[in-house]
N, C-alpha and C positions, 0 to 999 in steps of 0.2 A: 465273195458272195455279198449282194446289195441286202444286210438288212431291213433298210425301208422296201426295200420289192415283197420281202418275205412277209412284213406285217402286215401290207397292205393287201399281199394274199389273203392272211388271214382272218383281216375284216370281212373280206370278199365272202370267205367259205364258213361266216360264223352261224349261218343258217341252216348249213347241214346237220344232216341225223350222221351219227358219230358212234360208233364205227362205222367206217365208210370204206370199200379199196379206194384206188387211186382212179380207177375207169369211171367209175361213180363220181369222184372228186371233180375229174375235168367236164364230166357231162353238166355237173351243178354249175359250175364256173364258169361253162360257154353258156347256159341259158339264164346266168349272171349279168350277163356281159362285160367278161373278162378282157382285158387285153391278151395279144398274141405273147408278150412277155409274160404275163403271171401264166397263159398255158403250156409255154413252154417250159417256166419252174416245175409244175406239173407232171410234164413227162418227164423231167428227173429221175422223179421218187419212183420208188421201186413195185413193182406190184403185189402189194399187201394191205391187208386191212391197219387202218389208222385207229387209233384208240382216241387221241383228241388233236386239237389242233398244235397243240406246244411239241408234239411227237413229230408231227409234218414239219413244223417249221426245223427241230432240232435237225431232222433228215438231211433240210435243204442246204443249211448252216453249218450244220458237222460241230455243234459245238464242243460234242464229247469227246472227249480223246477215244483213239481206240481201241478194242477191247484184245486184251491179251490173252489166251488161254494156258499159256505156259506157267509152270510151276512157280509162285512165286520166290522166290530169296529168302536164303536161310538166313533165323536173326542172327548176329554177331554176338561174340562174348562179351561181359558185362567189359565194359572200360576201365575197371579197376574199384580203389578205394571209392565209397560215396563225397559228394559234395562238404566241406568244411573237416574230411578226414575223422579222427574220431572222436573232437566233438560233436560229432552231427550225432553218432549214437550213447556218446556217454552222460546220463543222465546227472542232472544237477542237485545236488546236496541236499538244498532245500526245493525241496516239491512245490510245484507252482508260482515258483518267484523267478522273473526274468532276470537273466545271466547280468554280470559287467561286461560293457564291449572291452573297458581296459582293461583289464584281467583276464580274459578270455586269449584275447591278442598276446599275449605274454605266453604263453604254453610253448 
């Protein structure tokens, strides 16, 4: 899909009242004077009411991936011990004094 057609679409159609369907869309666009190209973008879209124009363009574009209904994936078990093993949860002697990296490394 030609993004610069679809922009220029929606220069074209930034005068419309919004929500609009599609029948609506192309009537404003020919008394526009649209190209037969952006009318034919037009009849792409499907016949429904438009909420604004980034939703038509998204329509034309497909930018979204698309939408799955299926159950998503069960999460997986943890991976094991945390990150640093058990220094990460064994707390330090002295309360609020940052560790030695060389003494630490040494365990």
């Amino acid at each position: 899909m030609d993004f610069a057609a679809v922009a220029e679409l929606q220069v074209l159609l930034e005068g419309v009242p919004l929500p609009n369907e599609r029948s609506s869309l192309l009537r404003y666009a020919t008394h526009e004077g649209a190209s037969w190209q952006q009318l034919a973008l037009l009849r792409q879209l499907p016949e429904r009411k438009f909420d604004n124009l980034d939703e038509l363009a998204e329509e034309l574009i497909g930018v979204q991936p698309p939408r799955e209904d299926e159950v998503p994936h069960r999460p997986r078990e943890e991976s094991g011990a945390p990150p640093g093993g058990d220094s990460y949860t064994r707390a330090h002697p002295a309360s609020g004094r940052v560790r030695d990296l060389d003494a630490v490394s040494g365990d």
